[in-house]
Backbone bond lengths (Angstrom), bond angles and torsions (degrees), N, CA, C in turn:
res aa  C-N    CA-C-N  psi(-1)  N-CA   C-N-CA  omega(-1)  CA-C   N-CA-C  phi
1 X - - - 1.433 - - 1.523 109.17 -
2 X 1.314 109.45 132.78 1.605 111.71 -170.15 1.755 95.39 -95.79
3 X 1.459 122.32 133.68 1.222 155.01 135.91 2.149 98.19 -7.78
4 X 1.151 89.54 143.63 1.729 89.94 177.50 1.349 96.41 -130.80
5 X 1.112 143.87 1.24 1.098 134.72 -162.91 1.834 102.23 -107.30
6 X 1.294 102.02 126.79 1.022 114.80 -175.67 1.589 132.79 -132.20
7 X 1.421 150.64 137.59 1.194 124.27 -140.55 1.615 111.94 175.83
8 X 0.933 113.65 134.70 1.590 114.21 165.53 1.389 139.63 -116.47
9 X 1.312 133.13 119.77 1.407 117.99 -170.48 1.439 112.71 -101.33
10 X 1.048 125.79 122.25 1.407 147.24 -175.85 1.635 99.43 -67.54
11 X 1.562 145.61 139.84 1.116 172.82 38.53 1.379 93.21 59.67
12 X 1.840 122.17 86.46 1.145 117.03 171.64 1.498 133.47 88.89
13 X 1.290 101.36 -8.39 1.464 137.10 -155.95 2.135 87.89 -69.44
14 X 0.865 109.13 -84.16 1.961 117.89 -160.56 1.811 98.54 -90.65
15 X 1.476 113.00 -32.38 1.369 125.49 -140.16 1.964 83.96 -84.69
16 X 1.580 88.25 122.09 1.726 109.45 162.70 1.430 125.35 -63.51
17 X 1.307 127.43 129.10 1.138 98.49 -162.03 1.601 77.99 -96.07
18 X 1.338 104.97 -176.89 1.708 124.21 175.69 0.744 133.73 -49.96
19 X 1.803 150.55 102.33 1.275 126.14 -155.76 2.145 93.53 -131.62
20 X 1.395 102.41 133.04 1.574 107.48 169.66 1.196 118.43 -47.68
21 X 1.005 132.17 117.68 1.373 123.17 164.53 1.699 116.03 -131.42
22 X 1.423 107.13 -170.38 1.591 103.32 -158.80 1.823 103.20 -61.79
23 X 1.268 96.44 -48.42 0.908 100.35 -168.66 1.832 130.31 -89.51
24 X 1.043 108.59 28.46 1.605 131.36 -172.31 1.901 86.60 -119.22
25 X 1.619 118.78 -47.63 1.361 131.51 -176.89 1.642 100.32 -63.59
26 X 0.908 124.03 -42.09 1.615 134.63 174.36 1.527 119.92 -57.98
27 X 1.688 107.81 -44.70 1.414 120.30 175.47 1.248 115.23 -66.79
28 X 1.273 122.50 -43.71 1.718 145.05 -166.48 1.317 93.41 -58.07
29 X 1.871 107.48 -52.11 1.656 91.00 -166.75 1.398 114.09 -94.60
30 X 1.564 135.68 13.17 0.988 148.42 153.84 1.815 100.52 -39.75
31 X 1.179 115.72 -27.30 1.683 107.02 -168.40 1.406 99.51 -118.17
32 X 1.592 125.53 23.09 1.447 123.18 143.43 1.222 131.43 -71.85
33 X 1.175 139.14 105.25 1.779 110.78 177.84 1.253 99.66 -98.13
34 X 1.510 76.36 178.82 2.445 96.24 171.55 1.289 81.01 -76.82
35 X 1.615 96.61 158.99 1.292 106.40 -178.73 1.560 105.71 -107.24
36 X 1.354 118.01 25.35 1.214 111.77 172.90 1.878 111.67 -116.46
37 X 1.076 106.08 -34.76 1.138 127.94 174.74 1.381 128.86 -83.51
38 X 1.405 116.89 -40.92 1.473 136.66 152.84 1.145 102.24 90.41
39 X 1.873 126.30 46.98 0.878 127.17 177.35 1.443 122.92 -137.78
40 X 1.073 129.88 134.25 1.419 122.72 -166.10 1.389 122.64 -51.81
41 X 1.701 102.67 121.48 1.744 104.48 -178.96 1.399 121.05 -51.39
42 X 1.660 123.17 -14.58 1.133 98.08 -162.46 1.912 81.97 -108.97
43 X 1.062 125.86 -4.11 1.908 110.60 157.13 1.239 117.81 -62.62
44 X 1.779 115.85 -29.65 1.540 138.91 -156.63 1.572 79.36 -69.97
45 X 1.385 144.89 -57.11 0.947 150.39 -121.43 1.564 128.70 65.30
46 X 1.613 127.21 31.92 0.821 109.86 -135.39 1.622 96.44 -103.22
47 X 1.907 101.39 -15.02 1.675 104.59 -151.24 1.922 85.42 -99.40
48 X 1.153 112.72 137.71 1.523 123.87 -174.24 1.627 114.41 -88.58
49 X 1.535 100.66 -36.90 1.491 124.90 -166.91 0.857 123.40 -170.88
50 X 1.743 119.62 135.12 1.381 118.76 164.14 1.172 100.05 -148.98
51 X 1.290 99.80 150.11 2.137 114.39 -165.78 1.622 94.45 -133.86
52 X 0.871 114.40 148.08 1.425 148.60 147.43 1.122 141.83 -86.91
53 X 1.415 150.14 105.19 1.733 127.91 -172.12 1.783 95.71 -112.70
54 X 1.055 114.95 177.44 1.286 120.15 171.09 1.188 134.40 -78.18
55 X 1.442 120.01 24.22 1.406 128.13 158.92 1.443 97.68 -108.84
56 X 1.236 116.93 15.63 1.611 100.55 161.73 1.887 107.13 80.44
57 X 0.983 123.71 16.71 1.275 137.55 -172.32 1.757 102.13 -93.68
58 X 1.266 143.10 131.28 1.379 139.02 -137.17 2.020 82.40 -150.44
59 X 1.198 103.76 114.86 1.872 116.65 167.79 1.673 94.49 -120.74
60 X 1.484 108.04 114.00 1.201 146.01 152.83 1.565 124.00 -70.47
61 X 1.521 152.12 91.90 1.389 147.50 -170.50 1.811 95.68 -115.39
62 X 0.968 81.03 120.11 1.493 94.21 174.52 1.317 132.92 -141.40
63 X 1.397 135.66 -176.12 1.308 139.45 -175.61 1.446 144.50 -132.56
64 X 0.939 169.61 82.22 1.286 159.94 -152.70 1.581 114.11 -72.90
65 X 1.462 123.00 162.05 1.715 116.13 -148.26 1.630 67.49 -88.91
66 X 1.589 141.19 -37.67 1.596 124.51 -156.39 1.574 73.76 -144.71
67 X 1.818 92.51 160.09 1.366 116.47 169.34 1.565 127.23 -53.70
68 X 1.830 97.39 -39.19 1.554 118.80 -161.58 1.967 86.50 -89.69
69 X 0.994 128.50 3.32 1.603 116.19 164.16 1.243 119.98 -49.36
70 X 1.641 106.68 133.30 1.532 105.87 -167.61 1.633 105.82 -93.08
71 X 1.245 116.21 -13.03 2.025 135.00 -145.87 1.270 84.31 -83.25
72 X 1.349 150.12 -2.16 1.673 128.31 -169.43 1.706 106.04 -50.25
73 X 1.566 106.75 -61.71 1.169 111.47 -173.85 2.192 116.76 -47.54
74 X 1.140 102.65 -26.87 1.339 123.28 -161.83 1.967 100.57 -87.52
75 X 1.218 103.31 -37.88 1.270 124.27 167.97 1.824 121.73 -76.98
76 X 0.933 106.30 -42.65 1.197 116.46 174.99 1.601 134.48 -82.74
77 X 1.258 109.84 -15.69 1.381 131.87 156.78 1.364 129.56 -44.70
78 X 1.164 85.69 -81.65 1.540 108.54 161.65 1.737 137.85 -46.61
79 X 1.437 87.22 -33.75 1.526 98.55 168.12 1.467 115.94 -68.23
80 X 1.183 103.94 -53.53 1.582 126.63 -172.00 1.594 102.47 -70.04
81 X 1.135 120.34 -12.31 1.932 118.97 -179.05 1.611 94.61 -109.15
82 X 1.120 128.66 -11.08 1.415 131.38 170.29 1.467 124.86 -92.74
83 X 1.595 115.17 -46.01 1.457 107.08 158.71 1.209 133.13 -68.54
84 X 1.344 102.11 -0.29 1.799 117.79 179.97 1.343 111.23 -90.40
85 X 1.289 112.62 -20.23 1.582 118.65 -179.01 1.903 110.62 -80.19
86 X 0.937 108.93 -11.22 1.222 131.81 171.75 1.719 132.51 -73.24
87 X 1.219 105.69 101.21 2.079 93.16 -162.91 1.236 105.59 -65.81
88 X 1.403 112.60 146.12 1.032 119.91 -175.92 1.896 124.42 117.30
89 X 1.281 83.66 -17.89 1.662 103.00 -165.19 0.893 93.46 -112.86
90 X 1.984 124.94 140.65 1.351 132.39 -125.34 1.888 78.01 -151.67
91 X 1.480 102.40 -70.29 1.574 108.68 179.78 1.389 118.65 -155.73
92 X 1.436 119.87 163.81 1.373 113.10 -136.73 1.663 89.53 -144.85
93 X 1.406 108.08 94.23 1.867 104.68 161.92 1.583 109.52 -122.49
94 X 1.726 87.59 129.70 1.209 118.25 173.33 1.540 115.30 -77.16
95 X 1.240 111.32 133.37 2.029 106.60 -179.20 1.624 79.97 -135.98
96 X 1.874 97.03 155.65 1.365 110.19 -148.16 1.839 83.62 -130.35
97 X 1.111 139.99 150.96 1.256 152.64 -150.03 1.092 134.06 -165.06
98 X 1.511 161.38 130.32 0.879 151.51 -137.09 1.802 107.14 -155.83
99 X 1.137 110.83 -11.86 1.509 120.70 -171.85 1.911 93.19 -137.79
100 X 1.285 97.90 119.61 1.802 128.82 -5.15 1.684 104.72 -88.91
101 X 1.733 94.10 151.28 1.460 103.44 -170.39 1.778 106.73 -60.25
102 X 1.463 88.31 142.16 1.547 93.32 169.40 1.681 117.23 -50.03
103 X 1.116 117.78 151.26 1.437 113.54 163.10 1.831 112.73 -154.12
104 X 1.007 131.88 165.93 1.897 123.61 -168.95 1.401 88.57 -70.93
105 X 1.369 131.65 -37.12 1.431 97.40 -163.51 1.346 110.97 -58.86
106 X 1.619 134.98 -9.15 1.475 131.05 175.27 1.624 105.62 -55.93
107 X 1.613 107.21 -36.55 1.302 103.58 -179.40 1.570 131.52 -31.15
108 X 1.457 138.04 138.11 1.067 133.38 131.53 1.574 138.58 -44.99
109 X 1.322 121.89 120.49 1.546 113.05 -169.61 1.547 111.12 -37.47
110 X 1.533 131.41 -54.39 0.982 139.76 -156.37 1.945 90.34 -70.45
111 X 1.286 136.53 -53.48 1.343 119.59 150.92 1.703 131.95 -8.09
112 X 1.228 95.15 -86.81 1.641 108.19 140.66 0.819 133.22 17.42
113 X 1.233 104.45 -94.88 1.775 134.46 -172.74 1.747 104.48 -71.68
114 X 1.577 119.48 -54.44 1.312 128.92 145.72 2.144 117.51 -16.66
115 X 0.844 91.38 -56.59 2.003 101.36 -159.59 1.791 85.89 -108.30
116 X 1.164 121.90 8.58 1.810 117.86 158.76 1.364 110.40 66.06
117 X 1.209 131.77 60.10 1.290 144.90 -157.09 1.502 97.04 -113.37
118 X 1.570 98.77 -29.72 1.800 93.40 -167.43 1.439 94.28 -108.42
């Protein structure tokens, strides 16, 4: 018995292409860690905000666990070579913040449980 179904798919035709968004920007840095701790900044609680506009322009607000932290540069690298890997993303500035001060309750449980809290 021959198949009736018949059909063509067009090259681009329905298919979305990829677009950055907050929350794809959120996932990406899920696989940054501190580099002291080896745990992801955004479980650390460390990243506050990041926006996107539609030129593909990427604002990063973030935090350090103390003021006197030396890792910004070490931290910030990485972020910025990771949201770039991402289509859609044009350029990537990181701003560094202190208010309001970090504290664990930013933590994620799985953080937490990680750094032996429980």
């Amino acid at each position: 018995m021959k198949s009736r179904c018949q059909g063509r798919l067009k090259a681009g035709g329905n298919i979305k292409k990829s677009k950055a968004t907050r929350e794809k920007l959120l996932k990406a840095l899920k696989n940054v860690p501190d580099p002291e701790l080896g745990i992801s900044i955004v479980d650390l609680g460390l990243v506050y905000d990041v926006k996107i506009n539609q030129q593909g322009q990427v604002e990063v607000l973030m935090t350090l666990t103390t003021m006197g932290c030396p890792l910004f540069d070490l931290i910030r690298d990485p972020v910025e070579a990771t949201l770039m890997k991402i289509k859609g993303v044009k350029n990537v500035t990181v701003n560094l913040t202190f208010e309001p001060p970090w504290s664990v309750e930013r933590m994620t449980e799985e953080a937490k449980v990680k750094l032996g809290f429980f």
